[in-house]
C-alpha positions as CSV (number, residue, x, y, z in Angstrom):
1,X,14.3,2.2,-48.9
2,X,11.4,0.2,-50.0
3,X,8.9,-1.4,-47.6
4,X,9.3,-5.1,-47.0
5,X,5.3,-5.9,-46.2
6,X,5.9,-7.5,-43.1
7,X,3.4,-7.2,-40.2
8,X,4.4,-7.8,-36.9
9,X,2.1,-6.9,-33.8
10,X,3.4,-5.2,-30.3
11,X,3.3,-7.3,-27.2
12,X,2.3,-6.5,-24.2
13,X,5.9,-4.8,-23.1
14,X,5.8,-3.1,-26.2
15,X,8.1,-5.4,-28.1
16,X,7.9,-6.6,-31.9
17,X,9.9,-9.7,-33.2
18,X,11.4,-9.1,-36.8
19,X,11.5,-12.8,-38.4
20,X,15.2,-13.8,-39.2
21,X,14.6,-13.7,-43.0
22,X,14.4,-10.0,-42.6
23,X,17.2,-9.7,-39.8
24,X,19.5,-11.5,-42.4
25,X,18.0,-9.7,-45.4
26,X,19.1,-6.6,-44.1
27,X,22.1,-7.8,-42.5
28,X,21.0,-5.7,-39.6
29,X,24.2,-4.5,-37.3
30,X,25.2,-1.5,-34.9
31,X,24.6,1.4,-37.0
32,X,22.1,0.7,-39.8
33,X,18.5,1.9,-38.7
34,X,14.8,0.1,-39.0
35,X,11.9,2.4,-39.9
36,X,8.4,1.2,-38.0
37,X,5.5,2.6,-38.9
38,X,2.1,1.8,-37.8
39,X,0.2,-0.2,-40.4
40,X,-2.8,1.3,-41.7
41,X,-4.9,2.0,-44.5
42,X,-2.8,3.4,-47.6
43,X,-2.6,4.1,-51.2
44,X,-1.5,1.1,-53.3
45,X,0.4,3.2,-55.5
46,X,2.1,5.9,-53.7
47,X,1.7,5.2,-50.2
48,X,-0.2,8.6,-49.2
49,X,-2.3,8.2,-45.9
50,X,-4.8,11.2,-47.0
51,X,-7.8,11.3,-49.5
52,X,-8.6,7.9,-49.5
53,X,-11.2,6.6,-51.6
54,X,-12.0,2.6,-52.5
55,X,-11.7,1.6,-55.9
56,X,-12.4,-1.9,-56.9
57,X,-11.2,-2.9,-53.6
58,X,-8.4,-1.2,-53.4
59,X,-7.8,2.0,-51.6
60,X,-6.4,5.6,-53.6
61,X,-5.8,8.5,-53.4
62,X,-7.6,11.6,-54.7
63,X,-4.3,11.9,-56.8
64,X,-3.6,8.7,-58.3
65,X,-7.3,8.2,-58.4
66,X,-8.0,11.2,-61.0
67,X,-4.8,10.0,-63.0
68,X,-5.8,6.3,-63.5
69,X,-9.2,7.7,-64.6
70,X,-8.0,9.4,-67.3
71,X,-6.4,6.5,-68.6
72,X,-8.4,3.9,-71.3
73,X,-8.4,0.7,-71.0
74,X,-6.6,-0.8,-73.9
């Protein structure tokens, strides 16, 4: 499953709203299951939490980092 991108906070009763156009995206009955996970800092290409480093704005990992040095630019 891929992540939608939407960010919803938690109340105060620990709640969170999910906007219809995901409820009817997913078609979301008894039975199919809703990953949460609390939105943080990230790598824009693999998703990895550890290693972070900033690159022309954008955060990386130590991994995809060394790889997309490596690269030339055409």
């Amino acid at each position: 499953m891929e992540p939608t991108g939407y960010v919803r906070r938690v109340d105060e009763l620990g709640r969170v709203v999910l906007p219809k156009e995901l409820r009817d995206r997913f078609g979301i009955v008894e039975g199919d299951s809703i990953v949460l996970v609390k939105h943080g800092p990230q790598c824009v290409f693999c998703g990895s939490r550890e290693g972070l480093v900033e690159f022309k704005g954008k955060r990386v990992c130590r991994s995809c980092g060394s790889g997309a040095s490596a690269r030339p630019t055409p």
